[in-house]
C-alpha positions in Angstrom: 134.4 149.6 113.6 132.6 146.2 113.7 135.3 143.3 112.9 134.0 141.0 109.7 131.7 138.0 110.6 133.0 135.2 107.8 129.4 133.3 107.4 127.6 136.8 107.3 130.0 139.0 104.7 128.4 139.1 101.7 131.0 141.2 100.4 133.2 138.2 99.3 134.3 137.8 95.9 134.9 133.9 95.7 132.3 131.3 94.8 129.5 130.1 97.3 130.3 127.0 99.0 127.0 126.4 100.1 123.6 128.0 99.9 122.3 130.2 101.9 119.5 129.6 104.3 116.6 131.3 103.2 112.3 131.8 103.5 110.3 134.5 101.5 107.3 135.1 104.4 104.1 136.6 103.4 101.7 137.9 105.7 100.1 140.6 106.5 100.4 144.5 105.8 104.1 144.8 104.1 106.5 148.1 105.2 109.8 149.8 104.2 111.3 149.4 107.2 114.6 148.1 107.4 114.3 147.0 111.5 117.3 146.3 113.5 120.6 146.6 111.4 124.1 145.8 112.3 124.6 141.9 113.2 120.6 140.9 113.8 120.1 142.8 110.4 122.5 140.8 108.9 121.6 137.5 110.2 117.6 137.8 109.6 118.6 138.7 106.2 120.1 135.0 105.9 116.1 134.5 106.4 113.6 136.1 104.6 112.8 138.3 101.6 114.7 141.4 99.6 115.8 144.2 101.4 113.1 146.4 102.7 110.8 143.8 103.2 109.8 143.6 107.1 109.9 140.6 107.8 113.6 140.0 106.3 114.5 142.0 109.3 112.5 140.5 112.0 112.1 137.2 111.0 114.4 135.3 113.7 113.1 131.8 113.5 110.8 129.6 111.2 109.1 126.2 111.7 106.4 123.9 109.8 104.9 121.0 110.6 103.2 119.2 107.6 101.9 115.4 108.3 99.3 113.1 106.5 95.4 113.3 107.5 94.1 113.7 110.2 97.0 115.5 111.7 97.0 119.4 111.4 100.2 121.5 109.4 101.1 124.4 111.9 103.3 127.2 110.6 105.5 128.9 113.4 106.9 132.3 113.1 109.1 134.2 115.7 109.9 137.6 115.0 111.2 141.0 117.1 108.4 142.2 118.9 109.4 146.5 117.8 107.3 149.0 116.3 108.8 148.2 112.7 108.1 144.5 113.3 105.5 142.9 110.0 101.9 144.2 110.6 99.7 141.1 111.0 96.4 140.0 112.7 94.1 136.9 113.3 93.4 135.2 110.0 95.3 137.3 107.7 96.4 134.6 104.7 100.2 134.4 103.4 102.4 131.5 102.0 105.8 130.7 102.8 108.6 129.5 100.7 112.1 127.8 100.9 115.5 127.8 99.0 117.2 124.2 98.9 120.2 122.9 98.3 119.7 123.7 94.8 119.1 127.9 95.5 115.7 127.6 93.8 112.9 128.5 96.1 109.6 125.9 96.9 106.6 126.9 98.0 105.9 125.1 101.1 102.6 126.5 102.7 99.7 128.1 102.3 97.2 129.4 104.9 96.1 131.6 107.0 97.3 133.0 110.9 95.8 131.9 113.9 97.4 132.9 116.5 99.6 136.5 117.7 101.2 135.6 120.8 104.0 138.1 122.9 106.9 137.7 125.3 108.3 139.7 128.2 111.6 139.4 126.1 110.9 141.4 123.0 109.5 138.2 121.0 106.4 137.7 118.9 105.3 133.9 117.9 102.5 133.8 115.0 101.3 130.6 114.5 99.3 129.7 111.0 97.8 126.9 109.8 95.9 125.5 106.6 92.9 123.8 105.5 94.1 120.7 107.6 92.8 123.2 110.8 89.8 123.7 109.2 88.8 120.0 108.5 89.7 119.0 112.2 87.1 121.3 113.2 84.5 120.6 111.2 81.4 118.2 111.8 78.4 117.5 109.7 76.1 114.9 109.6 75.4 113.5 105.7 74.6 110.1 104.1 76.2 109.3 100.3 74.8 106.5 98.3 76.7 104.5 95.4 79.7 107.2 95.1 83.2 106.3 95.0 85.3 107.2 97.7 87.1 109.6 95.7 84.3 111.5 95.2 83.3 111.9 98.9 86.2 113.3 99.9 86.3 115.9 97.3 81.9 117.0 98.6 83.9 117.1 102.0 86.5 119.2 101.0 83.8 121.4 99.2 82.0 122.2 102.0 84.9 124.2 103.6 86.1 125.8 99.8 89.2 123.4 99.3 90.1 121.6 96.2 90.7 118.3 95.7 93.4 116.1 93.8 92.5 113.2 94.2 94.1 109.6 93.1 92.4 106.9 91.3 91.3 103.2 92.2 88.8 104.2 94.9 86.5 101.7 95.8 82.3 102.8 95.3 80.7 102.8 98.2 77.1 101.6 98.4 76.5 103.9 101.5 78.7 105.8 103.8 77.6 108.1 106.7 79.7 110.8 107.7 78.7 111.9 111.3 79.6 114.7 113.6 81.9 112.0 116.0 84.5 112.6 114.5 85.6 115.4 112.2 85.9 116.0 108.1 89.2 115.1 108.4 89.6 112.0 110.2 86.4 110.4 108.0 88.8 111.9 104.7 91.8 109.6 106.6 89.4 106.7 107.0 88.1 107.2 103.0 91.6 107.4 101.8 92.9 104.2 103.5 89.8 102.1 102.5 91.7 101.9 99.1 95.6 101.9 100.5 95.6 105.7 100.0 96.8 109.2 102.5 95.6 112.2 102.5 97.5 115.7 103.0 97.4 119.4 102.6 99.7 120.4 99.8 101.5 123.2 99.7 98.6 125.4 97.9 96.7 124.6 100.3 95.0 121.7 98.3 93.7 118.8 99.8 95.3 115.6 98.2 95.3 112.3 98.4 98.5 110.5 97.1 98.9 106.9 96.5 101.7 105.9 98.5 103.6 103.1 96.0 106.6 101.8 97.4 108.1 102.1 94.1 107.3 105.6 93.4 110.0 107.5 92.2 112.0 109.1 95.7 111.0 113.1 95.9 115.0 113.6 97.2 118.0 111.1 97.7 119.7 111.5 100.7 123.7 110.1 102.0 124.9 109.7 105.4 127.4 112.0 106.0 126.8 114.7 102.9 122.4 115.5 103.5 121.9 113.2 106.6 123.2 115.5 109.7 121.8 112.9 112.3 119.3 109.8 112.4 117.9 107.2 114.3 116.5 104.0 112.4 115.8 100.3 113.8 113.8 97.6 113.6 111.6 96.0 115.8 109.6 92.3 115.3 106.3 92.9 113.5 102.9 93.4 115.9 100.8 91.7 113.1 101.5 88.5 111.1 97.8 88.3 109.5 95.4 90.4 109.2 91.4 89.3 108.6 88.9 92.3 107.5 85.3 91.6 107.5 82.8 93.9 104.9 78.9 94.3 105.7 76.2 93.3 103.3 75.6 92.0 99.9 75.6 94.8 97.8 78.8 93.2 96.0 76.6 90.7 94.5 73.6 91.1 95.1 73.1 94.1 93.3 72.7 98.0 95.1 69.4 97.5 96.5 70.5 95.0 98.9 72.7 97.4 100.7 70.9 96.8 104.0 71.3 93.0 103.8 73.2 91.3 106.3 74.6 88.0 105.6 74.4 85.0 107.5 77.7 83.8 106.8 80.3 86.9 106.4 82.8 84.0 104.5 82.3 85.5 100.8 83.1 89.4 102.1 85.7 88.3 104.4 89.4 88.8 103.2 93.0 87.5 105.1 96.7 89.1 104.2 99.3 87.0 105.4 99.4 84.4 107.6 100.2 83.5 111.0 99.8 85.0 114.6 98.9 87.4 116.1 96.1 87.4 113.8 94.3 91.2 113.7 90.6 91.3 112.9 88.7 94.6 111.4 85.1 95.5 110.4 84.8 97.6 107.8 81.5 98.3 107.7 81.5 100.6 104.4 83.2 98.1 102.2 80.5 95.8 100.6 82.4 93.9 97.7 85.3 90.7 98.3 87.7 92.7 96.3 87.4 96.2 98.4 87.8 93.8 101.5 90.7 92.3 100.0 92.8 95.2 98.7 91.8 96.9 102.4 93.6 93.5 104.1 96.6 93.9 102.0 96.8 97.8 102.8 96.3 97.2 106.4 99.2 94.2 106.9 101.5 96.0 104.6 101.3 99.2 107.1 101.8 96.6 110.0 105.4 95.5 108.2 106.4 98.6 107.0 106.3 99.8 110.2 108.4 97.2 112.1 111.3 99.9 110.7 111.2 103.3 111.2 112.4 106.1 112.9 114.0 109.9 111.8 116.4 111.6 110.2 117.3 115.0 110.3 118.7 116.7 107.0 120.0 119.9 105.2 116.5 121.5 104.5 114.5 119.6 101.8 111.6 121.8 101.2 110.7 119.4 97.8 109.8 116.7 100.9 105.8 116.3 101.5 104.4 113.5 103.7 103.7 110.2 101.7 106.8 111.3 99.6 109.5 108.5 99.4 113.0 109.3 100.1 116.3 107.3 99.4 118.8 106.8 101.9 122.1 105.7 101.2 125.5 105.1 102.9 124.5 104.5 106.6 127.0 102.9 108.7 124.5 100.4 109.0 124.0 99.4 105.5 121.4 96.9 106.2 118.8 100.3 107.0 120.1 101.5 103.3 116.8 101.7 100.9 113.7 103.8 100.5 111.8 104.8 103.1 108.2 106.8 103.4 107.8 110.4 105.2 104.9 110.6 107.8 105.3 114.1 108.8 108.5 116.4 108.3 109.0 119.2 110.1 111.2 122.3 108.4 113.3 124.6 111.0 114.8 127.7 110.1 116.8 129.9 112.5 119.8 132.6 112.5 122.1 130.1 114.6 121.6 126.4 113.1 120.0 127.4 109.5 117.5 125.2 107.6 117.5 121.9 108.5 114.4 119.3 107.6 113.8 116.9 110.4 111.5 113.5 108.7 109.8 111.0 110.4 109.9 107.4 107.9 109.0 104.2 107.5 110.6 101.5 105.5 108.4 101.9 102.1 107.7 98.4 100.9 108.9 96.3 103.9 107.4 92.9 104.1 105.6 93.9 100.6 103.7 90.7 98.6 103.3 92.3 95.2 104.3 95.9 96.0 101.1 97.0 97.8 102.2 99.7 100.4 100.2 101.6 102.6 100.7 103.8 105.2 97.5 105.0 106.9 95.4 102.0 107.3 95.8 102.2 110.5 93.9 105.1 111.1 90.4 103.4 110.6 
């Protein structure tokens, strides 16, 4: 008879200390199959699903990768490699979810699989991925005339069947040329920042575009030593003390038929954030009015400053986190790093051995900030 494993008998009667670790996969053909039993039965069912449900029993390890435009989600999935293992092929759609801290389960992603790859030891990894994949890889070549840049992102998105949520205060743009250089995504990245904003794939697979306030209320509030299982945070002297961005045209002014203009002297669509060297200079060709240029300057030195502190932490799984979300930290030995800071990516890791843990890369949200502008991709342009 097999001794008693404490952290796998469910057969206690006492209250739950703690949650349990847990995913609900979907992908592909579902069977009855029960797969391995004894202790890999019981620790893959720690995992995934109600009983019966194949990947509950072959699921071994999960991880996802979710970052703001133009970086791509990927969905990693290692499972047995046996004849009862989930029944899956290239582009097959499915969804994951997570349980939190809080037992409820969040749905995290949405997409389809890409990839089926096996190992000499008895191992399968599928890899999936969203519409992020999809707007890397596209290209087109299209002209838009006196839209916002709201609107532009959401014909983009269009073109490949995605919705859009979009946030307002977008700046209209007398002209903007989207060109098969670089792809849908990275000109949705470069339309989003133009007014302080990110773009990301939620987890319906939406495409939205969040505006990234450094007061926005925090998605999760995390303590040193209770959520925070290990971090590293610091600061480091800012690359950028001012920054001067230069628009094209007189269409601000001048009215939209003088979109093709060039001015002589760039002085009334030229606008400087802060003060100071090393001075950093941008062209920003799509912006045509002194008060696009202006809230672009702001944007771009406030994403200089707040990154002067940053870093990671790695927590009990958060699956509430998206990238742009804030977070709160509290109670870190250093308490000067105490305060909100703003996820870039996070990446979510599930496994049998260390359970779910949520490992975010921040920023300080609103460091340096003159008025409470904060942005977080304007360096992307």
């Amino acid at each position: 008879m097999m001794p008693a494993i404490p952290f796998l008998d469910s057969g206690s009667s006492g209250p739950a200390t703690v949650s349990r670790p847990a995913a609900t996969v979907s992908f592909g053909a579902s069977s009855s199959s029960s797969g391995f039993g004894g202790i890999v039965d019981a620790a893959t069912s720690l995992l995934a699903g109600a009983p019966g449900d194949p990947w509950r029993d072959h699921l071994l390890s999960l991880r996802l990768r979710r970052a703001v435009a133009p970086n791509v989600d990927v969905l990693e999935l290692l499972i047995a490699a046996v004849s009862t293992a989930p029944a899956i092929a290239i582009a097959d759609e499915g969804s994951v979810s997570l349980k939190g801290s809080d037992g409820s389960d969040t749905s995290v992603f949405k997409g389809k699989v890409d990839g089926i790859h096996d190992r000499p030891n008895g191992l399968r990894l599928v890899t999936a991925t969203n519409g992020s994949r999809e707007l890397a890889q596209a290209r087109m070549n299209r002209s838009f005339e006196q839209q916002d840049a709201g609107a532009i992102i959401e014909a983009l998105a269009s073109e490949l069947g995605l919705s859009s949520e979009l946030a307002g205060d977008a700046p209209t743009l007398p002209r903007f040329v989207v060109d098969d250089r670089s792809s849908l995504y990275g000109h949705i990245a470069r339309l989003a920042a133009l007014s302080g904003h990110l773009a990301c794939i939620a987890a319906d697979g939406t495409l939205k575009v969040k505006d990234p306030a450094a007061d926005a209320e925090p998605t999760a509030s995390v303590a040193y030593g209770v959520d925070i299982l290990d971090f590293a945070l610091g600061g480091r002297a800012p690359h950028t003390a001012a920054v001067q961005v230069t628009g094209e045209g007189a269409a601000g002014d001048q009215g939209s038929d003088a979109w093709y203009w060039l001015r002589k002297d760039p002085a009334s669509n030229q606008s400087t954030a802060g003060s100071g060297t090393p001075l950093r200079t941008f062209s920003a060709g799509a912006l045509r009015s002194a008060e696009s240029v202006e809230t672009f300057a702001a944007a771009k030195l406030q994403r200089a400053s707040e990154a002067a502190t940053r870093g990671w932490l790695v927590i009990s799984g958060a699956p509430q986190v998206e990238p742009g979300d804030n977070v709160a930290v509290s109670g870190l030995p250093q308490s000067s790093l105490d305060g909100t800071y703003r996820v870039t990516d996070i990446v979510h890791e599930l496994d049998v051995r260390r359970g779910y843990r949520s490992r975010l890369h921040v920023v300080k949200a609103g460091a340096g900030a003159a008025g409470g502008l904060a942005d977080l991709v304007g360096g992307l342009l």
